[in-house]
DOTOR-157288 format. One record per residue (C-alpha): residue in three letters; x, y, z. Coordinates in steps of 0.25 Angstrom, whole numbers, plus 2048, in hexadecimal, padded with zeros to 3 digits. Layout:
N
+------+-----+-----+-----+
| type |   X |   Y |   Z |
+------+-----+-----+-----+
|  ALA |   X |   Y |   Z |
...
+------+-----+-----+-----+
END
This chain:
200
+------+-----+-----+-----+
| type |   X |   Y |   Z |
+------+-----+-----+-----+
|  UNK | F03 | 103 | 792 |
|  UNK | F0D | 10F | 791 |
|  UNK | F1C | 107 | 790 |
|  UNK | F27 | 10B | 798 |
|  UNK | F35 | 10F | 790 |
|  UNK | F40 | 105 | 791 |
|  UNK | F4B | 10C | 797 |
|  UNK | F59 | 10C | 78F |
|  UNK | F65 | 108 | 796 |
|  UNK | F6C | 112 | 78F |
|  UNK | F7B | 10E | 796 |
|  UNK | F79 | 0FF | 791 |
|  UNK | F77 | 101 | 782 |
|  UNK | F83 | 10C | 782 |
|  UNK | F8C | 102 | 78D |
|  UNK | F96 | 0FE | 783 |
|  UNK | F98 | 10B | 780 |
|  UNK | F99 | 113 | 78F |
|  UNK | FA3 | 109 | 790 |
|  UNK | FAD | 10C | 787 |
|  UNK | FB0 | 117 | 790 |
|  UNK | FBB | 116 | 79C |
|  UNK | FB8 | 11F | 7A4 |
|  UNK | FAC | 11A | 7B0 |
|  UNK | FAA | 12A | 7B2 |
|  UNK | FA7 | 12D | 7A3 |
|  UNK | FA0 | 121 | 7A2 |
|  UNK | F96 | 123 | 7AB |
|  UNK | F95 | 132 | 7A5 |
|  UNK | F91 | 12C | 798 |
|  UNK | F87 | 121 | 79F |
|  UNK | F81 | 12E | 7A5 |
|  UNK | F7F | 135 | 797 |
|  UNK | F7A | 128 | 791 |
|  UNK | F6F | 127 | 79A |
|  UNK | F6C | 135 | 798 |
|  UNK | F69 | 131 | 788 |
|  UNK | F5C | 131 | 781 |
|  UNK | F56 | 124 | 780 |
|  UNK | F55 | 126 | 770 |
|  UNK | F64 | 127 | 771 |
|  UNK | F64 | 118 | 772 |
|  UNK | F59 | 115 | 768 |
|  UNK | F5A | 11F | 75B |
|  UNK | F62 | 11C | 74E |
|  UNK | F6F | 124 | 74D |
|  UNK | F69 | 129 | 740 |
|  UNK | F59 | 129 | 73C |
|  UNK | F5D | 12B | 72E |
|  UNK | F6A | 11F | 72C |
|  UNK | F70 | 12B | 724 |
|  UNK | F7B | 12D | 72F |
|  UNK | F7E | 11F | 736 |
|  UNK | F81 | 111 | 734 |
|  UNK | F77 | 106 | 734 |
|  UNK | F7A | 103 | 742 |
|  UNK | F75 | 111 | 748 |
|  UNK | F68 | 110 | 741 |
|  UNK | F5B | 10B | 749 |
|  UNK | F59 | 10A | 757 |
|  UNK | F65 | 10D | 75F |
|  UNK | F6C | 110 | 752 |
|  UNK | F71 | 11F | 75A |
|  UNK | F77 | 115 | 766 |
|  UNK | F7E | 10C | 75D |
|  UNK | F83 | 119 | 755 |
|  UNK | F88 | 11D | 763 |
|  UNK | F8E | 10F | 767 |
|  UNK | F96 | 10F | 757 |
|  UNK | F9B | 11D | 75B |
|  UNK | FA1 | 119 | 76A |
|  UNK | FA6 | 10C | 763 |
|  UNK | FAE | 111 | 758 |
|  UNK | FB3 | 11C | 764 |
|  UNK | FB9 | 110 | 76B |
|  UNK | FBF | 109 | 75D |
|  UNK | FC7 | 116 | 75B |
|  UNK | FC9 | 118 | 76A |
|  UNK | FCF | 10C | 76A |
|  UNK | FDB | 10F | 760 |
|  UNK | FE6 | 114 | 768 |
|  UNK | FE8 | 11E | 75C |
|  UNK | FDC | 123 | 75F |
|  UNK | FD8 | 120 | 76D |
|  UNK | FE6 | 125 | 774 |
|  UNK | FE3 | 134 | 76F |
|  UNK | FD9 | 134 | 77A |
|  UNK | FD7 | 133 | 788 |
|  UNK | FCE | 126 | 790 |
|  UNK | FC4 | 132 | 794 |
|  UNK | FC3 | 13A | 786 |
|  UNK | FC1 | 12B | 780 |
|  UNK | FB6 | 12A | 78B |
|  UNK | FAF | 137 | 788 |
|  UNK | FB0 | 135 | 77B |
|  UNK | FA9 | 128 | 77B |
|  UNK | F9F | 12E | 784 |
|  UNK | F9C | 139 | 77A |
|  UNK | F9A | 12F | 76F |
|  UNK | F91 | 127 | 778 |
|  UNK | F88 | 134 | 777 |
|  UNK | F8B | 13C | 76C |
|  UNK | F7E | 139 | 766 |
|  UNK | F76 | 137 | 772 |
|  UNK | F6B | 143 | 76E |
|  UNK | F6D | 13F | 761 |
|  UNK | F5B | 143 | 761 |
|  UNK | F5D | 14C | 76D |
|  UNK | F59 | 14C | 77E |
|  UNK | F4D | 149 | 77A |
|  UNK | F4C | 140 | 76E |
|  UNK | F49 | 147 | 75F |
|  UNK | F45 | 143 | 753 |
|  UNK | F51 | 146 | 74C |
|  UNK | F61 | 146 | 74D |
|  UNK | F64 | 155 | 756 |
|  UNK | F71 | 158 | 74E |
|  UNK | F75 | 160 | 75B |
|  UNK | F73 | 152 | 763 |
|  UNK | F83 | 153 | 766 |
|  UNK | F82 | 161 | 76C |
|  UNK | F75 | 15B | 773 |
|  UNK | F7C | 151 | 77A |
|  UNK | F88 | 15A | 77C |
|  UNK | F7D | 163 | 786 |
|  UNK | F78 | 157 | 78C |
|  UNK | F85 | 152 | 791 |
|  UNK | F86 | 15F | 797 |
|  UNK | F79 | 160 | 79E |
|  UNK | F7C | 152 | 7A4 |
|  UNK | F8C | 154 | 7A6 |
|  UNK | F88 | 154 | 7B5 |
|  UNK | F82 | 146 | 7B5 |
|  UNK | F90 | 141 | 7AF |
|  UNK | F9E | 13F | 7B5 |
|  UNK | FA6 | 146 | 7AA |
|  UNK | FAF | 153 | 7AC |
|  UNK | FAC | 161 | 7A7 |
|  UNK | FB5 | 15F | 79C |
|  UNK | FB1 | 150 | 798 |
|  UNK | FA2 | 155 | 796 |
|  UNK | FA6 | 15E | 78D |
|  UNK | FB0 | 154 | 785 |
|  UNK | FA3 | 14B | 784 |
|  UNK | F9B | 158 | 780 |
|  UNK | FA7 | 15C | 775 |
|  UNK | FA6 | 14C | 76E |
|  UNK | F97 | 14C | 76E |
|  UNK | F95 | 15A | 769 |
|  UNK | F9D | 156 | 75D |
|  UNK | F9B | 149 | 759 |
|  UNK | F94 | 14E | 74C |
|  UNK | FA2 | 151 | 745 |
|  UNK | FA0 | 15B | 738 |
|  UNK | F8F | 15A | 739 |
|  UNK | F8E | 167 | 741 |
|  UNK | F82 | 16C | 73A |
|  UNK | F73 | 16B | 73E |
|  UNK | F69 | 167 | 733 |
|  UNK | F68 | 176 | 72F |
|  UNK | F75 | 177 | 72F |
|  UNK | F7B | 180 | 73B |
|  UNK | F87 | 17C | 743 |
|  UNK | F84 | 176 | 74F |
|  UNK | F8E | 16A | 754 |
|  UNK | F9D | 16D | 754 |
|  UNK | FA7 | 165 | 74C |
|  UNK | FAF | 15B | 753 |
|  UNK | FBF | 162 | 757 |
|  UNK | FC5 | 159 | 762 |
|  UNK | FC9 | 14B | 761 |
|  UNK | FC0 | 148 | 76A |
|  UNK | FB3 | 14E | 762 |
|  UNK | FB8 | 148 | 755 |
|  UNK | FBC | 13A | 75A |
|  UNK | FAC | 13B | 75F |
|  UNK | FA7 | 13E | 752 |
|  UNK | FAF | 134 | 74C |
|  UNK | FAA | 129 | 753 |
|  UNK | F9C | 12F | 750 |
|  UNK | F9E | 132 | 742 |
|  UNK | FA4 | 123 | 740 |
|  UNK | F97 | 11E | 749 |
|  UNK | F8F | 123 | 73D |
|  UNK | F97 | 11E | 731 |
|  UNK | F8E | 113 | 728 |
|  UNK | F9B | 10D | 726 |
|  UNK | F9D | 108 | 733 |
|  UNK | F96 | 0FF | 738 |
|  UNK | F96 | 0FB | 745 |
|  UNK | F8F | 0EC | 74B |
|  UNK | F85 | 0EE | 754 |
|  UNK | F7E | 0E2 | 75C |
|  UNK | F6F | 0E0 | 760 |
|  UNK | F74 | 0E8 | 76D |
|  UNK | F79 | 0F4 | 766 |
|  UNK | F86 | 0F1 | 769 |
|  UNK | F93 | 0F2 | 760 |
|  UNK | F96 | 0E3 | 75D |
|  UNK | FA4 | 0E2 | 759 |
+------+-----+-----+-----+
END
């Protein structure tokens, strides 16, 4: 007897997460694009190899707990007026939207065997095709798009080695990249409960 798939409740396991952001209108943008997510999205390791992640992205839903480390180190630093009072409730939002997706085709629309390297320019294009489906202004679809595009800092090459991300510029694209980069550090470790869930 041929089973039938379990559907993901994709807004539960990132909850925590959505909300962190302020504002109802971005938020419900962000639940769109989350339910537009692959289903491996929420099962894959942030890494097959270990080589680039902590222990805590590794195994099944290693890529969502990489994504969660990412969106809670964002809010640690939001949360320093030193840090947080150089940007606006909405660009905070965005931003924690982007992080919330950066690496959401991390494999691709369609699942792949292997990391795409072009997975940010990927999610980039699929934010546009859907941009009608969310409740975000011309300029804030393109503030998400600018974040994700360039949450890879310096690793712009491909595997052959052409040039095909752009490098972080703004304060928005490199405080992205930060919380990335610092998501994917073997140094930090972050707590993580039976429910993927940060627990402290």
């Amino acid at each position: 007897m041929e089973q039938t798939a379990v559907k993901i409740d994709k807004e539960s396991l990132l909850k925590t997460e959505i909300n962190y952001i302020k504002s109802d209108r971005i938020k419900k943008s962000c639940i769109k694009m989350v339910e537009l997510l692959p289903d491996y999205f929420f099962e894959i390791a942030a890494s097959s190899t270990g080589k680039y992640h902590p222990s805590y992205a590794l195994g099944k839903g290693g890529l969502l707990r990489h994504t969660k480390a990412a969106v809670r180190i964002a809010i640690e630093l939001l949360n320093d007026p030193l840090i947080g009072n150089k940007y606006t409730s909405n660009e905070k939002d965005l931003m924690i939207m982007g992080l919330i997706l950066h690496d959401g085709l991390k494999l691709g629309i369609e699942k792949e065997a292997y990391t795409r390297f072009d997975h940010p320019l990927i999610m980039k294009d699929y934010i546009i095709a859907n941009k009608d489906k969310l409740d975000l202004e011309e300029e804030e679809v393109t503030f998400l798009c600018d974040v994700i595009k360039t949450h890879m800092g310096v690793w712009t090459t491909d595997y052959n080695g052409n040039e095909v991300l752009e490098k972080p510029t703004t304060k928005y694209q490199n405080f992205v990249h930060m919380c990335d980069f610092l998501a994917s550090r073997k140094c930090l470790l972050l707590p993580f409960d039976e429910d993927n869930e940060i627990s402290a």
